[in-house]
PDB file of N, CA, C and O in Angstrom:
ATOM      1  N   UNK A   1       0.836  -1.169   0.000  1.00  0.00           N
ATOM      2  CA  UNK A   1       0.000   0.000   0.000  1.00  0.00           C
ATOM      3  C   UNK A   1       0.891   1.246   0.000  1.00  0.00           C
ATOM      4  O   UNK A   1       1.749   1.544   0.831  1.00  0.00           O
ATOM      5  N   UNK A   2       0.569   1.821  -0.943  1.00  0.00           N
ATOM      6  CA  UNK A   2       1.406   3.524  -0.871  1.00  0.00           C
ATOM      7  C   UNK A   2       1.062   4.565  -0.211  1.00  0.00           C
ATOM      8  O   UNK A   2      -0.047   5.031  -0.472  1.00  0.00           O
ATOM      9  N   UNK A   3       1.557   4.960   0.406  1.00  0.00           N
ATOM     10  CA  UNK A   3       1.363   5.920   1.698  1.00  0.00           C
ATOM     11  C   UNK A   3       1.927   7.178   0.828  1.00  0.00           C
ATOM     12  O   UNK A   3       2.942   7.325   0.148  1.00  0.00           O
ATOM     13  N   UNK A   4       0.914   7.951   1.121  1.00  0.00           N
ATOM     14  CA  UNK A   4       0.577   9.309   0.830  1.00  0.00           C
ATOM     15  C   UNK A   4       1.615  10.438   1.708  1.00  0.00           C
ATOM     16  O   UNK A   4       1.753  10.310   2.924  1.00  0.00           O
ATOM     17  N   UNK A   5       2.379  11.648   0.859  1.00  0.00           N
ATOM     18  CA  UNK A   5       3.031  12.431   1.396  1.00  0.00           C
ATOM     19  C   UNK A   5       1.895  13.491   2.461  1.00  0.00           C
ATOM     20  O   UNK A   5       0.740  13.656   2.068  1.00  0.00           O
ATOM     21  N   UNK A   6       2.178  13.884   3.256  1.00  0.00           N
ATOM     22  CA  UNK A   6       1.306  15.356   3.905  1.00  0.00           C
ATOM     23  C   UNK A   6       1.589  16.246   3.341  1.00  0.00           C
ATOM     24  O   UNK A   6       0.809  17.115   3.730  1.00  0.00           O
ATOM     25  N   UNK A   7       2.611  16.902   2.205  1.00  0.00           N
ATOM     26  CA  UNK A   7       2.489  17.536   1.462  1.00  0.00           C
ATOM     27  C   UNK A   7       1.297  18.188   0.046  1.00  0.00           C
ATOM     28  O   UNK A   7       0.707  19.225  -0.258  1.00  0.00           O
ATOM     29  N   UNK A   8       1.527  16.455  -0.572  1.00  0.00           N
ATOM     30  CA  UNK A   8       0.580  16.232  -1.366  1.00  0.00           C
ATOM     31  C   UNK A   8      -1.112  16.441  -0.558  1.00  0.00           C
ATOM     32  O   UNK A   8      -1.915  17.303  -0.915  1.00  0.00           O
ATOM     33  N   UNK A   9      -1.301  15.661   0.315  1.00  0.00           N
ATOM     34  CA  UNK A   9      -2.894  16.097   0.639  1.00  0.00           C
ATOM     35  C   UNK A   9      -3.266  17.288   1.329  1.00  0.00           C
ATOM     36  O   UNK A   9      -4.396  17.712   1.571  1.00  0.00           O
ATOM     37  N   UNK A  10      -1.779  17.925   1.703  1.00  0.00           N
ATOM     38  CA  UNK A  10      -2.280  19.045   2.088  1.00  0.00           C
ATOM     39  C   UNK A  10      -2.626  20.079   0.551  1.00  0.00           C
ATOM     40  O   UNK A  10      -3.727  20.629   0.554  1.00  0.00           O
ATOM     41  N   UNK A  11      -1.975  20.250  -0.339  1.00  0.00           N
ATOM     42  CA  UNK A  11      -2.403  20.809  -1.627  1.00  0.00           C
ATOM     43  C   UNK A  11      -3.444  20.747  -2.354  1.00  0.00           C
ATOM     44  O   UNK A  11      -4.035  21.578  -3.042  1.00  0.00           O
ATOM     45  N   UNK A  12      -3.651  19.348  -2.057  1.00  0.00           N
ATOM     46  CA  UNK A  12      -5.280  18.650  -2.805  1.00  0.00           C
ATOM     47  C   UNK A  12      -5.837  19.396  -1.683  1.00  0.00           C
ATOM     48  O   UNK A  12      -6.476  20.423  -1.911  1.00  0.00           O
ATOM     49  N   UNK A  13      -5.696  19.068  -0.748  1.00  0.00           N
ATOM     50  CA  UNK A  13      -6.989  20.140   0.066  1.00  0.00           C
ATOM     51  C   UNK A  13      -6.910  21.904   0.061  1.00  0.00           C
ATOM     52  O   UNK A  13      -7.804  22.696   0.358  1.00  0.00           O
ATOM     53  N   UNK A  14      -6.173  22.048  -0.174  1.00  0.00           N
ATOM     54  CA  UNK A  14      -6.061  23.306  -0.288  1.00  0.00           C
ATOM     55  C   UNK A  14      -6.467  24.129  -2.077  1.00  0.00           C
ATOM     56  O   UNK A  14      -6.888  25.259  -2.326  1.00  0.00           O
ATOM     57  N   UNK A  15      -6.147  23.093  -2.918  1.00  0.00           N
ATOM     58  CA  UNK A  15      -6.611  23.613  -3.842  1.00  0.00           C
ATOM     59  C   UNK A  15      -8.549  23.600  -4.166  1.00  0.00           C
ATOM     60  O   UNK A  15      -9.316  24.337  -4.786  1.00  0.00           O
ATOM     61  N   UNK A  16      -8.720  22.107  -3.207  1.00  0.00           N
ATOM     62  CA  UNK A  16     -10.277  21.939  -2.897  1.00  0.00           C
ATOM     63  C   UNK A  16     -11.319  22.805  -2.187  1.00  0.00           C
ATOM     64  O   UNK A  16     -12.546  22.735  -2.253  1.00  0.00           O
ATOM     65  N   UNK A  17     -10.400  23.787  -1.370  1.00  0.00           N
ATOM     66  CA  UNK A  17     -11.139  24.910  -0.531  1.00  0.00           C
ATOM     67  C   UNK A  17     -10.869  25.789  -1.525  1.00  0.00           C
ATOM     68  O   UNK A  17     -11.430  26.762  -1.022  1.00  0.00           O
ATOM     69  N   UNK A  18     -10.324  26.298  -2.827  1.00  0.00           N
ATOM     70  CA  UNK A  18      -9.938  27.283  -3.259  1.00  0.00           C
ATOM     71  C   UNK A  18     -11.110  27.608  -4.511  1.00  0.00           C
ATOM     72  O   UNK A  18     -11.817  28.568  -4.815  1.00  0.00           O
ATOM     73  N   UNK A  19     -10.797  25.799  -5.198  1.00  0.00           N
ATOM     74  CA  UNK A  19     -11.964  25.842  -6.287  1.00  0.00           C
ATOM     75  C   UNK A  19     -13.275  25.964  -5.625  1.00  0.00           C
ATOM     76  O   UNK A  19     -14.023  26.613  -6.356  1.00  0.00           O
ATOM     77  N   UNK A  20     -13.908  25.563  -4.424  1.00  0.00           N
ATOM     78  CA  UNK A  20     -15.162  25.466  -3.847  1.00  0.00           C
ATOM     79  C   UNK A  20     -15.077  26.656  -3.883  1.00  0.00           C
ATOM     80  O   UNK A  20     -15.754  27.202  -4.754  1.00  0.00           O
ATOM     81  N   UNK A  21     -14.248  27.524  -2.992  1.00  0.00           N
ATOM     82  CA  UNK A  21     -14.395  29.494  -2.740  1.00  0.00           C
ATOM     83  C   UNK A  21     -14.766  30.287  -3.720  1.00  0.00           C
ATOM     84  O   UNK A  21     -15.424  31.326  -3.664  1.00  0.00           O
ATOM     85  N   UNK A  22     -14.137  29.539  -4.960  1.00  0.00           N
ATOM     86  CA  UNK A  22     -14.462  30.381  -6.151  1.00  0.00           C
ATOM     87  C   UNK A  22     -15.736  29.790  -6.615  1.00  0.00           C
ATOM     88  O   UNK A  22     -16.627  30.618  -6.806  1.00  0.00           O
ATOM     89  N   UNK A  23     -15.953  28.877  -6.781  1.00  0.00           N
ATOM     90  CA  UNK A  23     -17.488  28.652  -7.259  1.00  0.00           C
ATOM     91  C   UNK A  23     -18.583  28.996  -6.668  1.00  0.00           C
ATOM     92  O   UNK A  23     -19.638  29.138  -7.286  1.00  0.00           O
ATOM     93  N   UNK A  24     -18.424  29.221  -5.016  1.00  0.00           N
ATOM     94  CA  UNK A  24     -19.675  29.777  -4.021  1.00  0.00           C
ATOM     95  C   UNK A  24     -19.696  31.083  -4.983  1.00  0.00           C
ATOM     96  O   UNK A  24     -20.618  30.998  -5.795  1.00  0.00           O
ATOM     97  N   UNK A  25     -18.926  32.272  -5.111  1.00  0.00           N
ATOM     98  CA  UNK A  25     -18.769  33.680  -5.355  1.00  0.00           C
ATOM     99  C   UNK A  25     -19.662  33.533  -7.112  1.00  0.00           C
ATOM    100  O   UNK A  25     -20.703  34.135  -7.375  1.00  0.00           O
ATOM    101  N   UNK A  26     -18.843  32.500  -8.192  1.00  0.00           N
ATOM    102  CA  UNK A  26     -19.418  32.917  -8.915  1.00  0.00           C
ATOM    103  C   UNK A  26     -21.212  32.223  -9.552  1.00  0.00           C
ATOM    104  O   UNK A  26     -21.882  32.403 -10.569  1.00  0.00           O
ATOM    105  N   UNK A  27     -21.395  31.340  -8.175  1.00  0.00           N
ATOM    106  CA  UNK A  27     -22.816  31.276  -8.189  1.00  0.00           C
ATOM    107  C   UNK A  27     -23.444  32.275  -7.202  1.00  0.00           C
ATOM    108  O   UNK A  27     -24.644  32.496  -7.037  1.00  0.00           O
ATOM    109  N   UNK A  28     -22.671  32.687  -6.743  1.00  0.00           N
ATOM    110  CA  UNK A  28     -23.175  33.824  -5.800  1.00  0.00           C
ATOM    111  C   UNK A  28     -23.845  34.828  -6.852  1.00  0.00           C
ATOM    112  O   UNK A  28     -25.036  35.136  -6.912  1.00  0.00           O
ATOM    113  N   UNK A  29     -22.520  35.378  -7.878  1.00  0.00           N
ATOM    114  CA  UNK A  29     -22.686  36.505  -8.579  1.00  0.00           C
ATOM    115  C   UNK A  29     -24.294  36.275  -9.792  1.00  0.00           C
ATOM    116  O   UNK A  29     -24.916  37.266 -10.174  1.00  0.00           O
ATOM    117  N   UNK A  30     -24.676  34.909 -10.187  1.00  0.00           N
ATOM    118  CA  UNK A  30     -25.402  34.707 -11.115  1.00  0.00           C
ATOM    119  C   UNK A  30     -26.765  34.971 -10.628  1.00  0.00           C
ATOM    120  O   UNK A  30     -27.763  35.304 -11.266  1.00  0.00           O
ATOM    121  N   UNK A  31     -26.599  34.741  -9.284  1.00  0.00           N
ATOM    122  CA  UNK A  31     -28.299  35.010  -8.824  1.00  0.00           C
ATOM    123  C   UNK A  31     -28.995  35.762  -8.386  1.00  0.00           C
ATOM    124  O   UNK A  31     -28.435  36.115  -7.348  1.00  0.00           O
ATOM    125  N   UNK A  32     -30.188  36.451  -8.506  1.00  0.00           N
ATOM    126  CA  UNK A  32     -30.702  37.648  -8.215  1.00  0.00           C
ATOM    127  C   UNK A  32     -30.415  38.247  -6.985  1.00  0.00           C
ATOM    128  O   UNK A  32     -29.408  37.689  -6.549  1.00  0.00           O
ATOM    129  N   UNK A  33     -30.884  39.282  -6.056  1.00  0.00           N
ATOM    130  CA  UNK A  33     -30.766  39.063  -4.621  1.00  0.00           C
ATOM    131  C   UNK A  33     -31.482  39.085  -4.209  1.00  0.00           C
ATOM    132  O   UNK A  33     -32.572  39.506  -4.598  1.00  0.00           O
ATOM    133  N   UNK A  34     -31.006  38.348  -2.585  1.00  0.00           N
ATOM    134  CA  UNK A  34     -32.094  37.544  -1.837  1.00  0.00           C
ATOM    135  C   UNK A  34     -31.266  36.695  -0.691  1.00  0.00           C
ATOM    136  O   UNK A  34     -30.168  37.025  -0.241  1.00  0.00           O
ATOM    137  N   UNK A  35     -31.885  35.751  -0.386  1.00  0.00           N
ATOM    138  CA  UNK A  35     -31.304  34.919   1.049  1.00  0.00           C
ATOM    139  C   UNK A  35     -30.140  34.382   0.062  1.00  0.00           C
ATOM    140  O   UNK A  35     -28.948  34.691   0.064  1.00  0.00           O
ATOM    141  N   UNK A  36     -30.800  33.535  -0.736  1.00  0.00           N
ATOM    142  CA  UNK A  36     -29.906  32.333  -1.623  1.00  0.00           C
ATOM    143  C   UNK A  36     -28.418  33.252  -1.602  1.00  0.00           C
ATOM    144  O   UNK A  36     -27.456  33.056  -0.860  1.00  0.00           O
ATOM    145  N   UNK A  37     -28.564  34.279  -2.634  1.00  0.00           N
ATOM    146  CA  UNK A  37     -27.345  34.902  -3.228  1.00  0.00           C
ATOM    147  C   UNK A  37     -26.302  35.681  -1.515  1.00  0.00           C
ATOM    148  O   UNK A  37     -25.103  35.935  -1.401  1.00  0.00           O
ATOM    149  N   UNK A  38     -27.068  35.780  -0.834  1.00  0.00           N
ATOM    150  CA  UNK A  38     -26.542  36.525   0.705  1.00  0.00           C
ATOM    151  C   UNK A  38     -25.485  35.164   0.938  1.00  0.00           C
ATOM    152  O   UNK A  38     -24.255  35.178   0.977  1.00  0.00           O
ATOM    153  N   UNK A  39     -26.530  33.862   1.093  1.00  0.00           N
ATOM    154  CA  UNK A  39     -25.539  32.650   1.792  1.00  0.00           C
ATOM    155  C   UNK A  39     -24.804  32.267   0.851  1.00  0.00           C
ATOM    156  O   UNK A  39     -23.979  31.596   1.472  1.00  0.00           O
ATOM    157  N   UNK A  40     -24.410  32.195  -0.585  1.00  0.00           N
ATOM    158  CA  UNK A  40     -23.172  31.493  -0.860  1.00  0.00           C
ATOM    159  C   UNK A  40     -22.078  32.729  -1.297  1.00  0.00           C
ATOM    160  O   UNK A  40     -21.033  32.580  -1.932  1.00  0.00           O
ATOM    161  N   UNK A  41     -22.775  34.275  -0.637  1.00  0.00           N
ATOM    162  CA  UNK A  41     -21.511  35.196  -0.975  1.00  0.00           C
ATOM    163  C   UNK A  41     -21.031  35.709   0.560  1.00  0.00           C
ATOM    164  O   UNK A  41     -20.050  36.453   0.562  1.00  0.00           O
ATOM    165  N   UNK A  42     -21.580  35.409   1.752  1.00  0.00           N
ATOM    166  CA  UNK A  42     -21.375  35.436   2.849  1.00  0.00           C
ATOM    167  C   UNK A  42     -20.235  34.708   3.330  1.00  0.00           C
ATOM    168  O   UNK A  42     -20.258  33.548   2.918  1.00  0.00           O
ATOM    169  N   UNK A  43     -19.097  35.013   4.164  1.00  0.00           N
ATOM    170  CA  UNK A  43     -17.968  34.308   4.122  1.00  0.00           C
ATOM    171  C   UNK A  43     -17.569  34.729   5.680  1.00  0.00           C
ATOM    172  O   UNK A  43     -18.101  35.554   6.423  1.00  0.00           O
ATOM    173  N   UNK A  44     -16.528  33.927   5.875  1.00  0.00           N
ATOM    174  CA  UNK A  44     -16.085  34.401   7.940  1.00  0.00           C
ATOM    175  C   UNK A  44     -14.499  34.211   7.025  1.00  0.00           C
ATOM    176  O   UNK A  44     -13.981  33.406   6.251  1.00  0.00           O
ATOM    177  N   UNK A  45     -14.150  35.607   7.743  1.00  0.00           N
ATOM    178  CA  UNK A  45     -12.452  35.911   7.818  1.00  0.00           C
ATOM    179  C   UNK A  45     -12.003  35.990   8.868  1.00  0.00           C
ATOM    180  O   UNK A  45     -12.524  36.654   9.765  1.00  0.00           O
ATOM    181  N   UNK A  46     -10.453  35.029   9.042  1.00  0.00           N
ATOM    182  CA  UNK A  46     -10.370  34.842   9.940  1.00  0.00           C
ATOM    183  C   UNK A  46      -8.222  35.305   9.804  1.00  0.00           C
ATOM    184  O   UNK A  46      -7.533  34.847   8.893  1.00  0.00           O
ATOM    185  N   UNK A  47      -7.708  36.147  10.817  1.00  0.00           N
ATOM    186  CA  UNK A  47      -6.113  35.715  10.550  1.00  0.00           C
ATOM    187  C   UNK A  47      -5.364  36.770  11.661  1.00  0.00           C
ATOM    188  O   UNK A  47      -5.771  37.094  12.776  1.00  0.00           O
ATOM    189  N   UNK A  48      -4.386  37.098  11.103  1.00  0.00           N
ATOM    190  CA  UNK A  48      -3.733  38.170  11.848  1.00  0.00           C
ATOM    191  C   UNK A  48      -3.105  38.916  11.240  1.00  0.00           C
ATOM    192  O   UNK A  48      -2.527  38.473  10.247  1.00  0.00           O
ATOM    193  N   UNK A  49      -2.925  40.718  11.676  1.00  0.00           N
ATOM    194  CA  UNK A  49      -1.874  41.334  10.900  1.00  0.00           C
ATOM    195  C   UNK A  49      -2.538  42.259  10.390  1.00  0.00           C
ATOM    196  O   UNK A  49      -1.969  43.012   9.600  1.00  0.00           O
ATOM    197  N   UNK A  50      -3.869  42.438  10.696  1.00  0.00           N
ATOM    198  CA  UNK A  50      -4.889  43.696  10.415  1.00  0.00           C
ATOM    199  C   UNK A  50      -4.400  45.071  10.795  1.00  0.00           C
ATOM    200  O   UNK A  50      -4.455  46.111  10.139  1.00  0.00           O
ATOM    201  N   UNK A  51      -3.823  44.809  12.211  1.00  0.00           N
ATOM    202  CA  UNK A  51      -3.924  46.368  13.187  1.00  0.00           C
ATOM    203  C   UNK A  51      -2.631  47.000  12.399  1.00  0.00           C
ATOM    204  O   UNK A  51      -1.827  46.449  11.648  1.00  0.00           O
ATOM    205  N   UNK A  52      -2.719  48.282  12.820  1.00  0.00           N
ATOM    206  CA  UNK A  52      -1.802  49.210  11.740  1.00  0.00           C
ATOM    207  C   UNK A  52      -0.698  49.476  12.408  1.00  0.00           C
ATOM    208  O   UNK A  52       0.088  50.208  11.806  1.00  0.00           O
ATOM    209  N   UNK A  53      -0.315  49.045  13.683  1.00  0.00           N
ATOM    210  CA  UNK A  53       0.545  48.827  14.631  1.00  0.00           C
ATOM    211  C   UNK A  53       1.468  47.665  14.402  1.00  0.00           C
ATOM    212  O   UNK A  53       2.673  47.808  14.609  1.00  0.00           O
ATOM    213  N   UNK A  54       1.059  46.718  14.058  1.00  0.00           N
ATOM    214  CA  UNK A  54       1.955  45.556  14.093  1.00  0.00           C
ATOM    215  C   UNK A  54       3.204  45.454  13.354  1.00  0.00           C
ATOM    216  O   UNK A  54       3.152  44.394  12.729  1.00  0.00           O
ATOM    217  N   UNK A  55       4.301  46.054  13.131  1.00  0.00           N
ATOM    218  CA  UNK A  55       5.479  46.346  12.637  1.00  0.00           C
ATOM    219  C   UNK A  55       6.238  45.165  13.388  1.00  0.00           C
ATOM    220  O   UNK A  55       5.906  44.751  14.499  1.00  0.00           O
ATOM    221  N   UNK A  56       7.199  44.725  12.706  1.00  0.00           N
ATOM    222  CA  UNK A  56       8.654  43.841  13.411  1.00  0.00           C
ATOM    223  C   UNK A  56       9.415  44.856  13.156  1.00  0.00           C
ATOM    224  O   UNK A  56       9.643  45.164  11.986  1.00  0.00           O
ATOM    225  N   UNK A  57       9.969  45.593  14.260  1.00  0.00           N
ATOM    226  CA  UNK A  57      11.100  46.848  13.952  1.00  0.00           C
ATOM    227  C   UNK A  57      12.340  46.071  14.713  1.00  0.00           C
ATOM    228  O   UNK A  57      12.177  45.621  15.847  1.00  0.00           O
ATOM    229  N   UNK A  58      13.592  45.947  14.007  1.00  0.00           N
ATOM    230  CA  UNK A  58      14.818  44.970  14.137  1.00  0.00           C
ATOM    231  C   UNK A  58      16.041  46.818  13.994  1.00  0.00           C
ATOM    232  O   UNK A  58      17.272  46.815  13.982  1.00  0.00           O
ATOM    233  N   UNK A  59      15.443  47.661  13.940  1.00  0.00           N
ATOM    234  CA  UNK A  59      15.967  48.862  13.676  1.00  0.00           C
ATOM    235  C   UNK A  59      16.870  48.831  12.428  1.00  0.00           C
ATOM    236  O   UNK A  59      17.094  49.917  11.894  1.00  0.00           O
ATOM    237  N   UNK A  60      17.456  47.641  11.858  1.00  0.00           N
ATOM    238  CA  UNK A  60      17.820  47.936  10.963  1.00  0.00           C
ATOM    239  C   UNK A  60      16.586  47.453   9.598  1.00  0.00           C
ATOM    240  O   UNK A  60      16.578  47.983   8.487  1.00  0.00           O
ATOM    241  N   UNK A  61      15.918  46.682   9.913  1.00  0.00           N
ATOM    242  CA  UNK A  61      15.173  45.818   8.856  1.00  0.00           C
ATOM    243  C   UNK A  61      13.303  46.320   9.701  1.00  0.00           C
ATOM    244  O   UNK A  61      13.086  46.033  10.878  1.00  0.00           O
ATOM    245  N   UNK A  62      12.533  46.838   9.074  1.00  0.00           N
ATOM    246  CA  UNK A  62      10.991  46.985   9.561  1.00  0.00           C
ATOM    247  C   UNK A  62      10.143  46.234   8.343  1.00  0.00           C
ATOM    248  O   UNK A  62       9.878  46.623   7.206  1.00  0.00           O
ATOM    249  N   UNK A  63       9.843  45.066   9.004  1.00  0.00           N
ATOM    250  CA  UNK A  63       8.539  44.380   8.153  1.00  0.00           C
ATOM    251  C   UNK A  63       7.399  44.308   8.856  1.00  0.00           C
ATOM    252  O   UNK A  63       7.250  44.425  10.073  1.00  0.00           O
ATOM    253  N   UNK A  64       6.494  44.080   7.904  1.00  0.00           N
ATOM    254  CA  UNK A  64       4.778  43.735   8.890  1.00  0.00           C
ATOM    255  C   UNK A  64       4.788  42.197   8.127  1.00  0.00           C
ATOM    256  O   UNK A  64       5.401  41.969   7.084  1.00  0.00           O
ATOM    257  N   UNK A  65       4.001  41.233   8.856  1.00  0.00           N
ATOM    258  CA  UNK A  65       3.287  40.183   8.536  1.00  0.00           C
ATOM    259  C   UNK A  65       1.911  39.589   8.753  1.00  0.00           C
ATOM    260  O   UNK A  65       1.539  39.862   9.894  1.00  0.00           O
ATOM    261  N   UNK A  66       1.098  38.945   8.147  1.00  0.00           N
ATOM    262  CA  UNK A  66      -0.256  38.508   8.167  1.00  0.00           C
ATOM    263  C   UNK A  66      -0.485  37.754   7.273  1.00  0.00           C
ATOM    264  O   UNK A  66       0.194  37.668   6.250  1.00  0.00           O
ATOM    265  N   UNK A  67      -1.675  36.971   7.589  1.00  0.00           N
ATOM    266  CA  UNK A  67      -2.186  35.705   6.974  1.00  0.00           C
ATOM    267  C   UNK A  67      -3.383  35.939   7.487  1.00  0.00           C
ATOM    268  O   UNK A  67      -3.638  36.109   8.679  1.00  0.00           O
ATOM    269  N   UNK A  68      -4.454  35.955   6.191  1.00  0.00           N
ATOM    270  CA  UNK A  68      -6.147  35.821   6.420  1.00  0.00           C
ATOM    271  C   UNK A  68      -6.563  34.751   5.828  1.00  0.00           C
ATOM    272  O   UNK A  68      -5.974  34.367   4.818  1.00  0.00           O
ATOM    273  N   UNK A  69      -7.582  34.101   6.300  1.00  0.00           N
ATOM    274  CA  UNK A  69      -8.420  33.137   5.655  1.00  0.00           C
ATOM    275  C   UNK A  69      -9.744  33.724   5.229  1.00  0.00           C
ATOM    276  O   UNK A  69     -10.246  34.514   6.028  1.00  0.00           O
ATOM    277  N   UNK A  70     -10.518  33.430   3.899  1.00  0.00           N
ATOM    278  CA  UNK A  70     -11.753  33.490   4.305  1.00  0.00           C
ATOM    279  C   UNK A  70     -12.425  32.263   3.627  1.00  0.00           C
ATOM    280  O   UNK A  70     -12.209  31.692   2.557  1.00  0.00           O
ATOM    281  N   UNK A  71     -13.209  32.086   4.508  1.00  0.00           N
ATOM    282  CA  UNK A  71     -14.058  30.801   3.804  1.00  0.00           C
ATOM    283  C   UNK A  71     -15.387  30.707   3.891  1.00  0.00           C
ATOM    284  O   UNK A  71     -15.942  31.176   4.885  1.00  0.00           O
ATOM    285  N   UNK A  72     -15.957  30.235   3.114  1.00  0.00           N
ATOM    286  CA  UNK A  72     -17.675  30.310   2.785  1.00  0.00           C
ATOM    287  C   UNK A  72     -18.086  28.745   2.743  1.00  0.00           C
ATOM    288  O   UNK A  72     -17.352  27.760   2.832  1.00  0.00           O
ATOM    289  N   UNK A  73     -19.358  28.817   2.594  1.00  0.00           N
ATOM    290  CA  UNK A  73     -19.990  27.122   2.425  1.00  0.00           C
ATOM    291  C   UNK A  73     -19.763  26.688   1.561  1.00  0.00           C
ATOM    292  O   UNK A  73     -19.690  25.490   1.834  1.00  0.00           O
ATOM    293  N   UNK A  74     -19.536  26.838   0.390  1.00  0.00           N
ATOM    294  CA  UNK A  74     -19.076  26.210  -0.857  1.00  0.00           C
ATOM    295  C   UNK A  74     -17.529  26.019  -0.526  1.00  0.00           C
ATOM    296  O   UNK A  74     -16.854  25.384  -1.337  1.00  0.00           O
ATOM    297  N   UNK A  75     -17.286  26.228  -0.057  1.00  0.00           N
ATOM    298  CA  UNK A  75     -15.302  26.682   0.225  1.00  0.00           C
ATOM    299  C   UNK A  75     -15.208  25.480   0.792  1.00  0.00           C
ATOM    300  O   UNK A  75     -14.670  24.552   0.188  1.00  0.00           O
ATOM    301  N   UNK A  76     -15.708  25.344   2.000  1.00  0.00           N
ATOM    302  CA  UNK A  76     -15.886  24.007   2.705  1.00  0.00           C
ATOM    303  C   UNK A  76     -16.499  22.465   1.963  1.00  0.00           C
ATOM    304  O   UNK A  76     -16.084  21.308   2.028  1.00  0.00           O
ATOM    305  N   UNK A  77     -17.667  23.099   1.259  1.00  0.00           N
ATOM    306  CA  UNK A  77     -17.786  22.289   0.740  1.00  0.00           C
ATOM    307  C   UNK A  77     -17.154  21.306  -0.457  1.00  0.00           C
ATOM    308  O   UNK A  77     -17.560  20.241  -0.921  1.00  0.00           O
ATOM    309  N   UNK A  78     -16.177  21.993  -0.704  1.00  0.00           N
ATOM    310  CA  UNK A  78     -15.426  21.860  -1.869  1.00  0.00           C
ATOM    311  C   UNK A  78     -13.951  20.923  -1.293  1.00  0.00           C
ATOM    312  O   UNK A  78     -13.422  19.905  -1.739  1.00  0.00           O
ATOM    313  N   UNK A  79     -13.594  21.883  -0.017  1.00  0.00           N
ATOM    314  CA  UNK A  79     -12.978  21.016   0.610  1.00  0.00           C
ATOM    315  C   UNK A  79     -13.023  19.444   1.646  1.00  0.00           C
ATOM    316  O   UNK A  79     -12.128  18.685   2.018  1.00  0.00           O
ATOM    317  N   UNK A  80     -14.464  19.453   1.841  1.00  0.00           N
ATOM    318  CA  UNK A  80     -14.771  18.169   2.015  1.00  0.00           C
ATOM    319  C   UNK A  80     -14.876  17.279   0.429  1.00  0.00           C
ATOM    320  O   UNK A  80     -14.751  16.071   0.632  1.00  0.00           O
ATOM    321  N   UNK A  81     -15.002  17.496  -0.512  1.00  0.00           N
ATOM    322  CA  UNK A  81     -15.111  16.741  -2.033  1.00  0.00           C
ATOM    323  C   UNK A  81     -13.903  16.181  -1.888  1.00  0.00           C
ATOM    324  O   UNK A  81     -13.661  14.991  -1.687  1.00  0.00           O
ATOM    325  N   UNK A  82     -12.768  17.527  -2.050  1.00  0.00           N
ATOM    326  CA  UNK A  82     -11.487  17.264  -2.021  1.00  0.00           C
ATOM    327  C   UNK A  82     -10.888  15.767  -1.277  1.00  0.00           C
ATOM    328  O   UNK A  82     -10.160  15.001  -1.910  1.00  0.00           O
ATOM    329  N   UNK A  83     -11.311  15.503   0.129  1.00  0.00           N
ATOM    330  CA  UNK A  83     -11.265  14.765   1.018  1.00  0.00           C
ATOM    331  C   UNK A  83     -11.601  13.681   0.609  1.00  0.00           C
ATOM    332  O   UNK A  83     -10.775  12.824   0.295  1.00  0.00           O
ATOM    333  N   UNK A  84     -12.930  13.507   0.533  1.00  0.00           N
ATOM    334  CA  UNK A  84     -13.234  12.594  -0.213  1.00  0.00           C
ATOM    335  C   UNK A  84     -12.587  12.014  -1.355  1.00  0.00           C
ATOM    336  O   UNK A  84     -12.642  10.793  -1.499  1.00  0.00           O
ATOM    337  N   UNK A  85     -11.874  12.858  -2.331  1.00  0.00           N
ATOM    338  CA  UNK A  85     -11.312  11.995  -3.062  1.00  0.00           C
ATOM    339  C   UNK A  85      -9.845  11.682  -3.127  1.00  0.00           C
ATOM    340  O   UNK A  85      -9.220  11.190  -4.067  1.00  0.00           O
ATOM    341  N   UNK A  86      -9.325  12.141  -1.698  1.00  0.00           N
ATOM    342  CA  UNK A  86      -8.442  11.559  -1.411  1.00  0.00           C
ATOM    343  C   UNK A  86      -8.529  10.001  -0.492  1.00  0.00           C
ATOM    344  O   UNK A  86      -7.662   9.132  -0.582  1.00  0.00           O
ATOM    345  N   UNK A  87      -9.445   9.925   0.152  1.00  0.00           N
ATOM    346  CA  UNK A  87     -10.095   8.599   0.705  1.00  0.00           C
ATOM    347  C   UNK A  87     -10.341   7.919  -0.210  1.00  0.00           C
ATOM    348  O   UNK A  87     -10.051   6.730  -0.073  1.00  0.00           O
ATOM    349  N   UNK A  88     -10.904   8.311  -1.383  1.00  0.00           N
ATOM    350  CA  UNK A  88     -11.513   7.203  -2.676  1.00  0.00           C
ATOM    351  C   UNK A  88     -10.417   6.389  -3.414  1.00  0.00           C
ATOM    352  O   UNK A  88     -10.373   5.180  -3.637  1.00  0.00           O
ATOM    353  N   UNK A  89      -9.215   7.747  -3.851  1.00  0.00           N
ATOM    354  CA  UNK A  89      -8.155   7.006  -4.934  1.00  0.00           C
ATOM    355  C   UNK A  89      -6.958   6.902  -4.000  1.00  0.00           C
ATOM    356  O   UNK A  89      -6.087   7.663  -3.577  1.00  0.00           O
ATOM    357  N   UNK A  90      -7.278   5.698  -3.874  1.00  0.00           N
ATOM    358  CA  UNK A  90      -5.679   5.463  -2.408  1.00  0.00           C
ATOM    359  C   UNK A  90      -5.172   4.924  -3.832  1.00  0.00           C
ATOM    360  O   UNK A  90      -4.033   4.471  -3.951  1.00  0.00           O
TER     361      UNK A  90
END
């Protein structure tokens, strides 16, 4: 049995939350408005590195850093598919 890198399924999943994200938005965009079009363009962001304060000052070198997520129901949902077909094609 071939055992799978954590590299590799981490990518498949990550590209699986990416294509789902984008397909919630552009069925989002096709439909009139209303509840429907609210819930698959509705999303929770989540990360750090917002505040306008957060500098790394090294006095010679000043960077900022951050990482946001956002994800919607299709996002998820896309990333459970993903999952799934990493369980399916061992």
């Amino acid at each position: 049995m071939k055992k799978r890198k954590i590299f590799h399924i981490f990518i498949l999943l990550f590209f699986g939350a990416i294509v789902g994200s984008w397909m919630g938005v552009a069925i989002g965009t096709l439909l009139t408005d209303g509840v429907v079009k609210d819930f698959f363009l509705k999303s929770a962001s989540f990360g750090w590195g917002a505040a306008n304060g957060n500098w790394v000052d090294l006095n010679v070198l000043r960077f900022k850093s951050g990482l946001f997520f956002e994800v919607n129901f299709v996002g998820i949902l896309g990333l459970g598919i993903s999952w799934y077909f990493l369980r399916y094609f061992k």
